[in-house]
Residue frames as a rotation matrix with the C-alpha (Angstrom) as fourth column:
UNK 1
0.580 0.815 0.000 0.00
0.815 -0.580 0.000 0.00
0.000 0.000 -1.000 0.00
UNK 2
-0.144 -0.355 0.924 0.89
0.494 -0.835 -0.244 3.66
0.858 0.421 0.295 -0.57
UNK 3
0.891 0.306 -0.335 1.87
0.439 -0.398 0.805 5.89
0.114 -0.865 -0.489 1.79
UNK 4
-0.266 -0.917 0.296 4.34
0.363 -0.380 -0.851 8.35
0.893 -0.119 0.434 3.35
UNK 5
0.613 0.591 -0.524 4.92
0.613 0.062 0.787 9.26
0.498 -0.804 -0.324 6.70
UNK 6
0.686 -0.597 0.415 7.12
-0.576 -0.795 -0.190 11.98
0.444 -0.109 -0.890 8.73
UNK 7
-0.057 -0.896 -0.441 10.25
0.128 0.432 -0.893 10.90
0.990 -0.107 0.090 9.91
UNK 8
-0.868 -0.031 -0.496 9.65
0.446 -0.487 -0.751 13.17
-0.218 -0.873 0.437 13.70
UNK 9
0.255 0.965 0.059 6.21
0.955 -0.261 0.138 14.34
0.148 0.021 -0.989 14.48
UNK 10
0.845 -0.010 -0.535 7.74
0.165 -0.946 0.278 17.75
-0.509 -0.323 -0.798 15.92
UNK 11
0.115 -0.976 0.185 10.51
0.931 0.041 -0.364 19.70
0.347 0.214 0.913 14.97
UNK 12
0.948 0.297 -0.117 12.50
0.320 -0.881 0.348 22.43
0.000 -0.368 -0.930 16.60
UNK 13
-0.313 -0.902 0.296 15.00
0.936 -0.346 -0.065 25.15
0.161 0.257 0.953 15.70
UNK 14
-0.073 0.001 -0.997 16.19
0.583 -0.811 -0.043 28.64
-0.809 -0.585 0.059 16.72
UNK 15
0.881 -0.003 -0.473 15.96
-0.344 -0.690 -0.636 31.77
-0.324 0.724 -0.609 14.27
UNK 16
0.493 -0.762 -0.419 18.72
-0.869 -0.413 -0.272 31.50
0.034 0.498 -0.866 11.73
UNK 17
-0.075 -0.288 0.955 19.24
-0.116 0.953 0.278 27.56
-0.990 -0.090 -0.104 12.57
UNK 18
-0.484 0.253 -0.838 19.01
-0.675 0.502 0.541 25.30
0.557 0.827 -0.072 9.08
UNK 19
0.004 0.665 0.746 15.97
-0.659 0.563 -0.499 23.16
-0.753 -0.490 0.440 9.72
UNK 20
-0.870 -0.272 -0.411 15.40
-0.488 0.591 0.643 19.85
0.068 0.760 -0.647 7.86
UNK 21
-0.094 0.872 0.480 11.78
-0.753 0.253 -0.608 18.14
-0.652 -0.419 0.632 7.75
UNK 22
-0.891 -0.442 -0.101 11.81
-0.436 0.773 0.460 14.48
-0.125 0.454 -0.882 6.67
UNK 23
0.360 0.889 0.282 9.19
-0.842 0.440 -0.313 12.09
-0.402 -0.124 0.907 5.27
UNK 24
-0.766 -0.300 0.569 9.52
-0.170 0.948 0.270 8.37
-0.620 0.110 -0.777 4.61
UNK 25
0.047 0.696 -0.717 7.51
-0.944 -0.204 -0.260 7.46
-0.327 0.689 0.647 1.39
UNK 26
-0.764 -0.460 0.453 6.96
-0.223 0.846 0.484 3.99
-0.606 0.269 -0.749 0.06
UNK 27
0.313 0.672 -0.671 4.54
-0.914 0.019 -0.406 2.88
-0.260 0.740 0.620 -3.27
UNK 28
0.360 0.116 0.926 3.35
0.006 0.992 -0.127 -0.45
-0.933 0.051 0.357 -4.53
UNK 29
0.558 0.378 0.739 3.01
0.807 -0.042 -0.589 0.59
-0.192 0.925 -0.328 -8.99
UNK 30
0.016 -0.605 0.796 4.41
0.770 -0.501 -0.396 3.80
0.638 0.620 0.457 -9.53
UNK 31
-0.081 -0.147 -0.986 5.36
0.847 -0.532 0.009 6.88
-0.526 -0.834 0.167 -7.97
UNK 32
0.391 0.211 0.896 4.26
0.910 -0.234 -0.343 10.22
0.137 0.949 -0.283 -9.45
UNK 33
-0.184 -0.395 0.900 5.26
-0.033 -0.913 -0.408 12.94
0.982 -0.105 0.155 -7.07
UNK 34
-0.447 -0.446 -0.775 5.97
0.830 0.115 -0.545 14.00
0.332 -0.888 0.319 -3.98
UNK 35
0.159 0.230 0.960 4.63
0.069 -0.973 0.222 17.64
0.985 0.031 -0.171 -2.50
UNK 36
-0.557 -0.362 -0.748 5.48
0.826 -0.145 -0.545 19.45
0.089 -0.921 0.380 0.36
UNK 37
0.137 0.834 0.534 2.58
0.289 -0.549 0.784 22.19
0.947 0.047 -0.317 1.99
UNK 38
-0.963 -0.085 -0.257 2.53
0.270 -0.252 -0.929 24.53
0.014 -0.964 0.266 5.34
UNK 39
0.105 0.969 0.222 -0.66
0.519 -0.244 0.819 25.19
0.848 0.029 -0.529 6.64
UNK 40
-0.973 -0.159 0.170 -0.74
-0.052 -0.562 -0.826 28.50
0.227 -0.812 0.538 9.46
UNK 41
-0.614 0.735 -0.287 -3.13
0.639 0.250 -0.728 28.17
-0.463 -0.631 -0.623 11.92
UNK 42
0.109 0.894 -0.435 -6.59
0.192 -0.448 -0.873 29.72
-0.975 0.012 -0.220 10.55
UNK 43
0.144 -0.321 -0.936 -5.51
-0.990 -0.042 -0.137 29.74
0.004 0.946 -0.323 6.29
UNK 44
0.988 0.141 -0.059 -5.69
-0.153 0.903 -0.401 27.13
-0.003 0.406 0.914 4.13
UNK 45
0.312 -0.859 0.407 -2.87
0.231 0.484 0.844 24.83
-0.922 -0.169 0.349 3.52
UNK 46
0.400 -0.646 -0.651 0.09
-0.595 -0.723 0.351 26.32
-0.697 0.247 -0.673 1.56
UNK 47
0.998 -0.027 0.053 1.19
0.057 0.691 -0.720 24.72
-0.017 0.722 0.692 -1.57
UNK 48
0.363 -0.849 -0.384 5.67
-0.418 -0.517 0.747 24.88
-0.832 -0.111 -0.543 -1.51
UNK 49
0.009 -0.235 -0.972 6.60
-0.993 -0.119 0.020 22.14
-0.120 0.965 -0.234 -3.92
UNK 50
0.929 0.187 0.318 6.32
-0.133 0.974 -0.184 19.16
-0.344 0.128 0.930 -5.92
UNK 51
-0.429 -0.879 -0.207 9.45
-0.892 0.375 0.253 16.90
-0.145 0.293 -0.945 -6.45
UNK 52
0.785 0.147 -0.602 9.61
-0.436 0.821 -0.368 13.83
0.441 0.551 0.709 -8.72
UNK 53
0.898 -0.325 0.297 11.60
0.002 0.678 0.735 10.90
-0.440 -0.660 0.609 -7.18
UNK 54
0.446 -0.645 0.621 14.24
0.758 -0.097 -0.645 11.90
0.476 0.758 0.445 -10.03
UNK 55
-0.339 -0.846 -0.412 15.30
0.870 -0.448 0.205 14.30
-0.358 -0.289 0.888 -8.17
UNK 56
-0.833 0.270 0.483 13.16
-0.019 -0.886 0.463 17.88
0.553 0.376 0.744 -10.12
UNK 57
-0.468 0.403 -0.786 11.05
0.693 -0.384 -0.610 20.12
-0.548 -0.831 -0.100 -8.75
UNK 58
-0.113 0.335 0.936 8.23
0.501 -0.794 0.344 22.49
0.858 0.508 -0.078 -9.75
UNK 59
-0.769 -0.229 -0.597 7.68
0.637 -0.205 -0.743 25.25
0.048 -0.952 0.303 -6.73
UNK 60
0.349 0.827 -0.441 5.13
0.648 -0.552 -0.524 27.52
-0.677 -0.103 -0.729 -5.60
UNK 61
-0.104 0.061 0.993 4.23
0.649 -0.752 0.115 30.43
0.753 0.657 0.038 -7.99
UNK 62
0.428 -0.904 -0.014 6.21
-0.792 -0.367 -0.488 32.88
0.436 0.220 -0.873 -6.62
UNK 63
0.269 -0.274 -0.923 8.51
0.728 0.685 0.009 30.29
0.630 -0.675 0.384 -4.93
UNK 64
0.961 0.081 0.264 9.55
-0.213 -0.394 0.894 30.57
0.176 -0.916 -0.361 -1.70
UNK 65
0.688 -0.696 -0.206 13.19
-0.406 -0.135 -0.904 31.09
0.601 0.706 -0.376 -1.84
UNK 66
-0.670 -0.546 0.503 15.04
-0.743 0.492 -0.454 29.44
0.000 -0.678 -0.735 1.97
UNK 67
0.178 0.465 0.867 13.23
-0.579 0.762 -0.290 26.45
-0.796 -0.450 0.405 0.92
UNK 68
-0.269 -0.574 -0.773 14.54
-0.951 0.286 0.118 23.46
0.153 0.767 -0.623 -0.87
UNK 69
0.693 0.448 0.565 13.26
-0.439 0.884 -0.163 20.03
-0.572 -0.135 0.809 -1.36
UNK 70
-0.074 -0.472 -0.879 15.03
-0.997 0.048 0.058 16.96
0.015 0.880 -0.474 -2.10
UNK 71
0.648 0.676 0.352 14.81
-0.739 0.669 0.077 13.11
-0.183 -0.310 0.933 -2.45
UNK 72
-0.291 -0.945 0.149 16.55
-0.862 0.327 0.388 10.00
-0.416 -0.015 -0.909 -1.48
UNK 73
0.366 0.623 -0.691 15.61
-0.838 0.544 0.046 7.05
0.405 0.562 0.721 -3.60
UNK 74
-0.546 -0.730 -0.411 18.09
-0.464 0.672 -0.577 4.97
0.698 -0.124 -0.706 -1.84
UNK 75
-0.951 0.093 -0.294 16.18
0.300 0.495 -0.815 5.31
0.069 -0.864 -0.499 1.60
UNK 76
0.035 0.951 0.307 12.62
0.696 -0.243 0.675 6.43
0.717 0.190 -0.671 0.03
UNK 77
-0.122 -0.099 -0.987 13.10
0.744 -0.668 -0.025 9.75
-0.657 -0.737 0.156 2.38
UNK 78
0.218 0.106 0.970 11.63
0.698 -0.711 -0.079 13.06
0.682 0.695 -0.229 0.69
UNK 79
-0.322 -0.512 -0.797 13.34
0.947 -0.158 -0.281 16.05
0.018 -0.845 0.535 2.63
UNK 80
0.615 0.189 0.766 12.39
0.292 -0.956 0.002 19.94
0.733 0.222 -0.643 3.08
UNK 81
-0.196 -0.688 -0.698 15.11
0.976 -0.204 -0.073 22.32
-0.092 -0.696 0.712 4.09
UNK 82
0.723 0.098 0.684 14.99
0.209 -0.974 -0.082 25.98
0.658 0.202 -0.725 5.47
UNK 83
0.072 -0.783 -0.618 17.38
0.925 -0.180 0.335 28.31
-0.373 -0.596 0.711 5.55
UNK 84
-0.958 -0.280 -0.056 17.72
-0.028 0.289 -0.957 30.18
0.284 -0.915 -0.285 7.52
UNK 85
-0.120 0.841 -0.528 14.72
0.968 0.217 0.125 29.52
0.220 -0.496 -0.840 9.76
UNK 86
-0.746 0.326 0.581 12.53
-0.310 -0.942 0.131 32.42
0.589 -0.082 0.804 10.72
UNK 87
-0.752 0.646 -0.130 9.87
-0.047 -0.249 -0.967 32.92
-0.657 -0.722 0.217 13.20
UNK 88
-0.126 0.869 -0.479 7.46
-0.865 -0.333 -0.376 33.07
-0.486 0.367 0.793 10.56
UNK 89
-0.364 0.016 -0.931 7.83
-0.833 0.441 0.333 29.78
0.416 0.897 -0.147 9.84
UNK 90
-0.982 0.115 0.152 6.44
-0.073 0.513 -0.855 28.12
-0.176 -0.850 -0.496 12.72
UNK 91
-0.303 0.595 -0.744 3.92
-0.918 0.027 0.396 26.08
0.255 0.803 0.538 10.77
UNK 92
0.245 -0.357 0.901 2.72
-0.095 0.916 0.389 22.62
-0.965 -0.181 0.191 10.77
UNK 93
-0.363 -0.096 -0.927 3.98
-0.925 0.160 0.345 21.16
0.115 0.982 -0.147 7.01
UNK 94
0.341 0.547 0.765 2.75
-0.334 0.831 -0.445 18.46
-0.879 -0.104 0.466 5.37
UNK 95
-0.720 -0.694 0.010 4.42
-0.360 0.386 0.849 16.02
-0.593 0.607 -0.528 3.10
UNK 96
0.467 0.877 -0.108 2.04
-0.531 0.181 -0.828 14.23
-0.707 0.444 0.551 0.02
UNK 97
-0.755 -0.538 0.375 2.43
0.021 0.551 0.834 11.35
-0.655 0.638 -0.405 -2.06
UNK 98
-0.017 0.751 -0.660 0.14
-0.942 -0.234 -0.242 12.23
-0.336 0.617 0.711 -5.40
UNK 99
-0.618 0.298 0.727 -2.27
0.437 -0.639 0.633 11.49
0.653 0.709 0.264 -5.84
UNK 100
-0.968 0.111 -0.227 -3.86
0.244 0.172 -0.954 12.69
-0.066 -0.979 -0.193 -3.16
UNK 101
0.151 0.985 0.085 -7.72
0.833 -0.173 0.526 13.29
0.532 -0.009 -0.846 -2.28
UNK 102
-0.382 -0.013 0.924 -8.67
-0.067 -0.997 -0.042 16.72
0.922 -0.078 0.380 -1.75
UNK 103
0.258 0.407 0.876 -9.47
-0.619 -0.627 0.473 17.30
0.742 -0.665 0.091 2.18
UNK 104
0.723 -0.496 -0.481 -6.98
0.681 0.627 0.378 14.38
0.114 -0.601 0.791 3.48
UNK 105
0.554 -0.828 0.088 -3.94
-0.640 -0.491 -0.591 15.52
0.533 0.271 -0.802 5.20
């Protein structure tokens, strides 16, 4: 069965830290994409970017520029890094293996 799952339910870092958010990802048939989303408390959930298990990326329209996604195919691990952290990023994210159904997170 499909599925992906965070690596750490929490994460925590100071201003100006480099932060890493992990997700373990595993498919039965094919894999089409990955996606990575923040959602702030009251606002819908934030679109940041899709990555293909190759290793490309499409990002948010504008993108969001101390964020960087990438993927290990070795250990099925999809990663999101900021830098530098900010206070304003104190979010929850949410990883996605596509396809997904609209109002699961």
């Amino acid at each position: 069965q499909d599925s992906i799952t965070p690596t750490s339910p929490v994460v925590h870092a100071k201003v100006n830290e480099k932060v890493t958010i992990s997700c373990k990802y595993k498919y039965t048939v094919s894999m089409n994409n990955l996606q990575w989303y923040r959602h702030y408390l009251d606002s819908m959930p934030e679109f940041l970017v899709l990555i293909m298990e190759s290793g490309q990326n499409q990002t948010a329209t504008p993108p969001h520029p101390r964020l960087t996604a990438s993927v290990n195919k070795d250990n099925k691990t999809v990663n999101l890094e900021i830098v530098p952290a900010d206070v304003k990023d104190s979010a929850a994210y949410y990883c996605a293996l596509q396809p997904t159904v609209a109002g699961n997170a």
